[in-house]
C-alpha positions in Angstrom: -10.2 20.4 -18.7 -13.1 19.9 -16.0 -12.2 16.9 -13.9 -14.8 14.2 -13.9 -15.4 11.0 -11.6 -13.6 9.2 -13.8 -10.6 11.0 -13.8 -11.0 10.5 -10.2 -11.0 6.9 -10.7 -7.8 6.8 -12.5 -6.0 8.6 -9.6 -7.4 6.3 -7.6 -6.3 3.4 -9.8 -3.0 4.3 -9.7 -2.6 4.8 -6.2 -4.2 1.6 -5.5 -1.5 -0.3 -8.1 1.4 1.8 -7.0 2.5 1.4 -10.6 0.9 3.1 -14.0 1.6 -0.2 -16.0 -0.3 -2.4 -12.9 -3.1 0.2 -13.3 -3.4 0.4 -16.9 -3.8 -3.8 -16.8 -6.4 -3.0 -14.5 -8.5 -0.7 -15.9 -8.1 -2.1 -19.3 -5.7 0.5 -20.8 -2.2 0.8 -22.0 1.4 2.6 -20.0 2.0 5.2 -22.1 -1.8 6.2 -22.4 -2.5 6.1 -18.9 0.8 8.6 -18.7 -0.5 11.0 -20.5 -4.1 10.7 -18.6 -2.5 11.5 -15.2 -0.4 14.3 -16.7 -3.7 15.3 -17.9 -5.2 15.1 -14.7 -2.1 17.0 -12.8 -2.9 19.7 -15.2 -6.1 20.4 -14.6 -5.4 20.1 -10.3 -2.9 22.6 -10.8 0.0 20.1 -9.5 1.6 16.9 -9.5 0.3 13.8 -7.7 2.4 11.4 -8.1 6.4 10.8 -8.3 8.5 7.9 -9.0 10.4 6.0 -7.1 12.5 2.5 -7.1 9.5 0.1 -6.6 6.6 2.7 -8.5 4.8 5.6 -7.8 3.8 7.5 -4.7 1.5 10.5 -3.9 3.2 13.1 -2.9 1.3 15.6 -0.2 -0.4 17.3 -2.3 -1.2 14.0 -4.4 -2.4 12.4 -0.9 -4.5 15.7 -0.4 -6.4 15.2 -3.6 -7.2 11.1 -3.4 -8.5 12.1 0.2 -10.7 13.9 -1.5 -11.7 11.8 -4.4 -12.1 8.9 -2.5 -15.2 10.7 -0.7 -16.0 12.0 -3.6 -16.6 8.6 -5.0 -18.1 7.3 -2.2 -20.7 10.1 -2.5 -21.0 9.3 -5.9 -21.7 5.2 -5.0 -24.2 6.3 -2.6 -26.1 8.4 -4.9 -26.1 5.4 -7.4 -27.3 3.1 -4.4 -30.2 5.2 -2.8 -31.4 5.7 -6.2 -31.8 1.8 -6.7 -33.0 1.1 -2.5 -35.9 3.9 -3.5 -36.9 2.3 -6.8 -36.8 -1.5 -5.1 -39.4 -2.4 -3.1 -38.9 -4.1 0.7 -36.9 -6.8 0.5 -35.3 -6.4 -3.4 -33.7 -3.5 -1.2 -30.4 -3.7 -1.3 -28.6 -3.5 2.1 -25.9 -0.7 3.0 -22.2 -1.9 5.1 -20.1 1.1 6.0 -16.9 0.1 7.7 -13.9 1.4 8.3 -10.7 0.2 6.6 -9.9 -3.0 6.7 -11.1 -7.0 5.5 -13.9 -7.2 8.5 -16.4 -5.0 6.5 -15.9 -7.7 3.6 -16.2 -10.3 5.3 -19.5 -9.0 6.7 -21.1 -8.5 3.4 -20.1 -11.6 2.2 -21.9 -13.1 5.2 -25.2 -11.6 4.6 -25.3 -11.8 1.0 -24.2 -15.4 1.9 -27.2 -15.6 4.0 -30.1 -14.9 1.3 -31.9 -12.3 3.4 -31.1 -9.9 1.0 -31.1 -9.2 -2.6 -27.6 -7.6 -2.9 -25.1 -5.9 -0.4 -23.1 -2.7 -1.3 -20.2 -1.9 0.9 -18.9 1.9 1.4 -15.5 2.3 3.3 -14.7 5.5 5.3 -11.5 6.9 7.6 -13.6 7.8 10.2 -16.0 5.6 12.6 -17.8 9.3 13.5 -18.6 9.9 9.8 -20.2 6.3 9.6 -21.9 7.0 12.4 -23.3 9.9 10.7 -24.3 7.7 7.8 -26.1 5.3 9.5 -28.0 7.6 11.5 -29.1 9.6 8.7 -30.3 6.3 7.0 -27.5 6.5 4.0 -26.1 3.2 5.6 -28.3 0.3 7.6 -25.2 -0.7 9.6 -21.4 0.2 10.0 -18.2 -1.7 11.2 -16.7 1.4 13.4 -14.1 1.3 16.2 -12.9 3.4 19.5 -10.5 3.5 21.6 -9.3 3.9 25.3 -10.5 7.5 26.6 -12.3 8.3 23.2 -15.8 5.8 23.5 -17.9 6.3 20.4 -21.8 7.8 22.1 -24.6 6.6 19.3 -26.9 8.9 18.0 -30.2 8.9 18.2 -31.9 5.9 16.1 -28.9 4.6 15.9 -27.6 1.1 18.5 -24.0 0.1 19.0 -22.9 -3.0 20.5 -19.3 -3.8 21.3 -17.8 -6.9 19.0 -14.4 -6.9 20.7 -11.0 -5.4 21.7 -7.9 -6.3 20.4 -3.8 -4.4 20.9 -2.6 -2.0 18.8 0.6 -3.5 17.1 3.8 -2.4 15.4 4.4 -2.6 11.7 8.5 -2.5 11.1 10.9 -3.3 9.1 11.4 -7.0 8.7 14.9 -6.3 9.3 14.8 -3.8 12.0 16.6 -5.2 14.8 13.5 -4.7 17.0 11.8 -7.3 14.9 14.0 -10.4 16.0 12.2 -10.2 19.4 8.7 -11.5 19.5 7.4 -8.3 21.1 8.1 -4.7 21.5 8.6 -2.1 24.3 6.9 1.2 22.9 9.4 3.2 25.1 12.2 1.8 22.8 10.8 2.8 19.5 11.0 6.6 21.1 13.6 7.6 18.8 12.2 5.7 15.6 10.3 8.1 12.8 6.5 7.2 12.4 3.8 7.2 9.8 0.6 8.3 11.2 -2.9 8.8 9.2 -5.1 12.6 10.2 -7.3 12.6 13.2 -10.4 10.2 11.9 -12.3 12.6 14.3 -13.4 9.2 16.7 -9.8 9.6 18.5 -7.0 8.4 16.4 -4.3 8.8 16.3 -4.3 11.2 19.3 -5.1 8.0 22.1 -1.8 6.5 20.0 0.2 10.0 20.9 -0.7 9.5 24.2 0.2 5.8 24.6 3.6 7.1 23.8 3.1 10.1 26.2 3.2 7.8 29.1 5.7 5.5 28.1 7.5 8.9 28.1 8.5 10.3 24.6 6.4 12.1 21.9 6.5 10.7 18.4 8.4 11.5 15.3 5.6 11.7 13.0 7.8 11.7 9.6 5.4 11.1 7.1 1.2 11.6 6.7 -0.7 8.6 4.9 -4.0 6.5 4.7 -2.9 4.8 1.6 -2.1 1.3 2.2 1.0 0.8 -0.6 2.8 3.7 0.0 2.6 3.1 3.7 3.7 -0.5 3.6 6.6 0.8 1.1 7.6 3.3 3.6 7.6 0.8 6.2 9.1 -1.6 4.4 12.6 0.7 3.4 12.7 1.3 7.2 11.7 5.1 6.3 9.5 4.5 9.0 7.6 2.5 11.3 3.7 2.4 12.2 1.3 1.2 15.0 -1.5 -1.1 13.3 -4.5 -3.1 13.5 -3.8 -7.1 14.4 -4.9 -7.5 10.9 -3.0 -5.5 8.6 -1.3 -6.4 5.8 1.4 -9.3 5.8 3.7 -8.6 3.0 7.6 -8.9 2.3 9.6 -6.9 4.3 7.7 -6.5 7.0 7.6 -7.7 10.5 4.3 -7.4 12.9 5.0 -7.3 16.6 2.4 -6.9 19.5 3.6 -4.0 22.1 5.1 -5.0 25.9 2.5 -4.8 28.5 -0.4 -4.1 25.8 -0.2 -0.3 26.5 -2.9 0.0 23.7 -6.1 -1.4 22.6 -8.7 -0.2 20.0 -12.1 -2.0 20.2 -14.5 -3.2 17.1 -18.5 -2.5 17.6 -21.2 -3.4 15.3 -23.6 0.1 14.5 -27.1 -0.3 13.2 -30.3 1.9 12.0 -32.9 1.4 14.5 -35.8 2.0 12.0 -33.5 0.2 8.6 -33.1 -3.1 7.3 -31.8 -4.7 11.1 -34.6 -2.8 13.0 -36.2 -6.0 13.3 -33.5 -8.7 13.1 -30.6 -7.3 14.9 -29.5 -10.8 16.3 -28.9 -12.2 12.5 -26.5 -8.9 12.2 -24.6 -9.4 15.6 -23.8 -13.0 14.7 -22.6 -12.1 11.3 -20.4 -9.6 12.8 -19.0 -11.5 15.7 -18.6 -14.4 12.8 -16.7 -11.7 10.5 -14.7 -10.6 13.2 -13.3 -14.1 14.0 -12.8 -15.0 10.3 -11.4 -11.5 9.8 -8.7 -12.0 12.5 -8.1 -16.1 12.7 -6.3 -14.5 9.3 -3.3 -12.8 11.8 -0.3 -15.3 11.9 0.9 -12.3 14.8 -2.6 -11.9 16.4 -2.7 -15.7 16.8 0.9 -15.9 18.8 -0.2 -12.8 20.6 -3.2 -15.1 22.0 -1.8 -18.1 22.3 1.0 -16.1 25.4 -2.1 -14.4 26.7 -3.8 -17.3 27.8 -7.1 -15.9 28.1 -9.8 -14.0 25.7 -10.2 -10.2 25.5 -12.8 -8.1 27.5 -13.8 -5.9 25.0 -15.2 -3.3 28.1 -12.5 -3.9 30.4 -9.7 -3.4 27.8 -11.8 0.0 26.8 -12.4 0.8 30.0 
């Protein structure tokens, strides 16, 4: 069997759903047919990409290998489909192109601009790394990008393409709800030197080696136990205390898990706003700051954690001091 996007899809589904039944619902299908699809699937990539566990399925490795790799494959796909459409529209019927990476914020963008009327319709394309939307935007794929650095590792823009800092915010701590570091409010990093980790790949812009050496200094190097850029089987992971794992202000709430800012702030990642000089913000690059700085608040005003980080701060983030 030849594997075809939308065999691609249905691995995707499932991961998503961490379930085959929740998948099938969602893709209009039934349990036992969706099975035998996957097994199908496994076949024909030579191995198996999923197992069960107690709450679902997981990828394993080689599973996590292969949705890396569908994932851009779909993307690709989706952009194909959409710079067919922006050349057969004309000007403004356009539609405009978000990149961001993941996370709400580049949702809440779109839904500001399409909000906004200025344009037709608003596609939005999700990628690991800030250097690859960089990439996109400059090569006119994307007309702007949601992208983030870090301390020692400042994203340069290409040529025809302008960047301009949104803001910084800490690096927290996703653990167990009932680790007994989550009874505190906040959490010494040198503590958690003995703790096993769940770490995504390099995203090529300087995570997660700035995290690795956050921990360098406060003087241990991390356990990395476990490999992952899916969001269920990391919050599942997290949740059964396999692990623990630094993350944006933003992520996630669910049962079972506790979000704690880090002592002293030892690190900060910083949200910037990327554009194509000669695309659809050329010209109007004000309207697409405002949305962003808007899309940013919204995104984070969401963080129960975030907020009682701020309210014992006492005073707002400097997004180019806290880069430095």
């Amino acid at each position: 069997m030849d594997v075809e996007l939308r065999h691609l899809r249905v691995v995707c589904a499932v991961a998503d759903a961490g379930s085959i039944t929740r998948a099938a619902i969602g893709i209009g299908s039934t349990q036992p047919a969706l099975t035998a699809a996957v097994q199908r699937i496994e076949r024909a990539f030579g191995g198996t990409l999923f197992v069960r566990g107690r709450e679902g399925v997981v990828p394993t490795a080689f599973g996590e290998c292969v949705l890396a790799r569908a994932r851009a494959v779909l993307a690709a796909a989706d952009t194909m489909h959409r710079d067919a459409a922006r050349w057969l529209a004309d000007g403004d019927e356009r539609p405009v192109a978000l990149g961001g990476i993941g996370g709400s914020m580049v949702v809440e963008l779109a839904d500001r601009l399409g909000d906004s009327g200025r344009a037709q319709a608003v596609s939005v394309t999700t990628e690991f790394s800030p250097s690859r939307l960089l990439d996109l935007v400059a090569g006119g794929q994307l007309d702007a990008a949601v992208v983030a650095d870090y301390p020692g590792h400042v994203l340069r823009a290409a040529p025809g393409v302008a960047l301009r800092p949104l803001a910084a915010q800490p690096v927290f701590v996703a653990i167990a709800a009932d680790h007994p570091a989550a009874h505190g409010t906040e959490i010494d990093l040198a503590d958690l030197a003995a703790e096993r980790w769940v770490l995504g790949p390099s995203d090529g812009a300087g995570w997660p080696e700035c995290f690795e050496e956050a921990c360098a200094r406060a003087g241990f190097r991390p356990r990395v136990a476990h490999r992952s850029t899916e969001l269920r089987p990391l919050q599942r992971l997290i949740a059964a205390g396999r692990a623990i794992s630094p993350c944006q202000v933003t992520f996630p709430g669910t049962p079972g898990i506790a979000i704690r800012s880090l002592t002293g702030d030892p690190l900060w990642m910083r949200y910037l706003i990327a554009w194509n000089t000669e695309g659809a913000f050329g010209e109007n690059s004000a309207a697409l700051i405002a949305a962003a700085e808007a899309a940013y608040r919204s995104d984070t005003d969401s963080s129960h954690a975030y907020r009682r980080w701020l309210a014992r701060r006492g005073e707002p983030v400097d997004a180019r001091r806290a880069i430095g």
